[in-house]
C-alpha positions, 0 to 999 in steps of 0.5 A, spaced: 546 526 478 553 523 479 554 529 483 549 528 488 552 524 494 545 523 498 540 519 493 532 517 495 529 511 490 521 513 490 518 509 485 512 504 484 512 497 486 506 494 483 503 488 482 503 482 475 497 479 471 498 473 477 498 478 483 506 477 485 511 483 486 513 486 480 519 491 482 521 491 474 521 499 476 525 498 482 531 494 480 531 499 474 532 505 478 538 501 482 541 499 476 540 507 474 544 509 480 548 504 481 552 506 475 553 513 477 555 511 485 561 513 488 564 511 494 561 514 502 554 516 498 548 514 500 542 510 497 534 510 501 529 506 498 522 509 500 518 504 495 513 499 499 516 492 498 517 486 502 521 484 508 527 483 505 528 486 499 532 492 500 537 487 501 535 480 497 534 485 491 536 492 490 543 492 494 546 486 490 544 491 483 547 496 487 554 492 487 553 490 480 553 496 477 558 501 481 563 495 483 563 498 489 562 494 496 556 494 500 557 498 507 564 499 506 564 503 500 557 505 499 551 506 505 543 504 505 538 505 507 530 505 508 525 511 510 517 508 508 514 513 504 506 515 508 503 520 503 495 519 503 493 521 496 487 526 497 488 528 504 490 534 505 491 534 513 496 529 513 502 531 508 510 529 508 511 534 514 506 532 519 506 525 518 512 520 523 517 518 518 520 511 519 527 510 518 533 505 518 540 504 515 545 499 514 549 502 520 548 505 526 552 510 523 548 511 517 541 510 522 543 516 525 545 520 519 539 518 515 534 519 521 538 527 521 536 528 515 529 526 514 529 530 521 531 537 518 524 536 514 519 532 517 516 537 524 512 532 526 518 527 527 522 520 526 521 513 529 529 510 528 527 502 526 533 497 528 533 495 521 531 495 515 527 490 514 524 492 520 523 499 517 520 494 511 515 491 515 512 496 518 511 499 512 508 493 508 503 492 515 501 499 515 497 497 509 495 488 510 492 492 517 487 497 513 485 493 508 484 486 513 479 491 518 476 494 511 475 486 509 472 484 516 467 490 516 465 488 508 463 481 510 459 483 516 456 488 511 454 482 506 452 478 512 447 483 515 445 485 509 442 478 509 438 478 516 436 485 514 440 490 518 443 497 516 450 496 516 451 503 517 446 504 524 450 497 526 457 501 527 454 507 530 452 504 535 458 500 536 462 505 535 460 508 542 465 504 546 471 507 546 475 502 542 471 501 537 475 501 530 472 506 525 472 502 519 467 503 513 464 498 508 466 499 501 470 498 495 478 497 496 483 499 490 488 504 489 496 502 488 498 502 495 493 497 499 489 494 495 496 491 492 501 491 498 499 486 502 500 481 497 508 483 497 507 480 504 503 475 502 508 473 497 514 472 501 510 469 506 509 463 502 517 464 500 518 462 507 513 456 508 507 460 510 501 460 507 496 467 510 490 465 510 487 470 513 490 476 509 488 472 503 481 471 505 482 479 506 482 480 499 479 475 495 472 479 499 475 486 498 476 484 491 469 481 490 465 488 493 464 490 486 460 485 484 456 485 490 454 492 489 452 491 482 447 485 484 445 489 490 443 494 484 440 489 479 436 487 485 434 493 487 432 495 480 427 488 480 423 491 486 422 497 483 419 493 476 425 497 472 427 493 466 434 491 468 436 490 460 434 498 459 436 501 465 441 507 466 445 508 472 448 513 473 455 513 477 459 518 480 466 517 481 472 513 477 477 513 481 479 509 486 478 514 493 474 521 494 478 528 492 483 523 488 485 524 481 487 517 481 485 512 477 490 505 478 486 499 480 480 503 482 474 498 483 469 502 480 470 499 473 468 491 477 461 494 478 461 498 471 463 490 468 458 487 472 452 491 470 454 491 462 456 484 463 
């Protein structure tokens, strides 16, 4: 590894028992090459963060461990990664990569090389932390849009609308946003925007909005699990004897992945 000169740090970035950034295994991927950093290298970060992060957290670990000094011995940069798990019409290639580096120089070398491999192209962001933010917002806007068609599921299931039919015909406008009622999980936006969130009230700005987002993502589960015991009650099933048979585990469709999927609040929920 020390006789690279070119190094990417693609790691996750979860989230602690409190719901704040834990980038544990992010720092120690910066220490890791911080010990092997020679002088001219370069090191892009592709793990989502905060704003800031890049600079605050991983280039002072850089420092520490190489003895080298940022942007005069050593360069950084930050190129999101985009990959969406399960698809598989959208993949590395054919998706614009967003770049940045901490000199113009260094932008323009990092945006080459990403450019050499990614056909559908680059988008060069002035900074890092711009590049940082596109990243972080990507996600707090789906899952935001998700929330929002979630809550108008809850409400009109109450004034007893089916909540599919009412998007399709809203749908017919032009400008109308796709967006479809269900559980949000996985380890990218159910967890990032909280890493926006946190550094929002670092700074003196409490998200309401973003916030309120998650809270009625988080609670989808134990709708659908009531929605089901009521279901059972109209159809005079005992509740207590019941088996329900659920399809599925992981956090998406056509996805092996199980990080923190939502299914298991509906499974807690009938068993509780």
């Amino acid at each position: 590894m020390a006789e690279c000169n070119f190094y990417i740090i693609a790691v996750p970035t979860p989230l602690d028992e409190h719901k704040a950034p834990d980038l544990t295994v992010l720092e120690k991927a910066s220490e890791m090459i911080g010990q092997v950093l020679s002088s001219d290298d370069i090191v892009v970060y592709e793990s989502t963060v905060y704003p800031g992060a890049t600079e605050e957290v991983c280039i002072p670990i850089l420092e520490r461990e190489s003895h080298l000094k940022f942007n005069e011995d050593f360069f950084v940069g930050y190129s999101p990664e985009r990959i969406n798990p399960g698809d598989k019409a959208h993949r590395l290639t054919n998706i614009v990569k967003v770049t940045s580096g901490s000199t113009p120089q260094v932008a323009d070398f990092i945006d080459q090389v990403y450019g050499s491999i990614i056909s559908a192209g680059t988008h060069k962001a002035s900074s890092i932390r711009v590049a940082e933010a596109a990243k972080v917002i990507e996600n707090t806007q789906r899952d935001v849009n998700i929330a929002l068609i979630n809550e108008l599921a809850l409400i009109f299931q109450r004034l007893g609308i089916d909540t599919l039919e009412v998007l399709e015909a809203a749908g017919s406008k032009w400008n109308f946003l796709p967006f479809r009622p269900g559980l949000v999980g996985g380890h990218c936006i159910g967890v990032d925007p909280y890493y926006l969130t946190q550094k929002a009230k670092d700074v003196g700005y409490h998200p309401d909005m973003i916030l309120a987002g998650r809270r009625i993502n988080d609670e989808m589960g134990i709708y659908i699990a009531s929605t089901v015991v009521k279901r059972l009650i109209e159809k005079r099933i005992q509740v207590d004897d019941a088996n329900i048979l659920i399809m599925g585990f992981t956090f998406k469709e056509n996805c092996p992945d199980l990080r923190n999927t939502r299914v298991i609040d509906i499974v807690h929920e009938l068993q509780g």
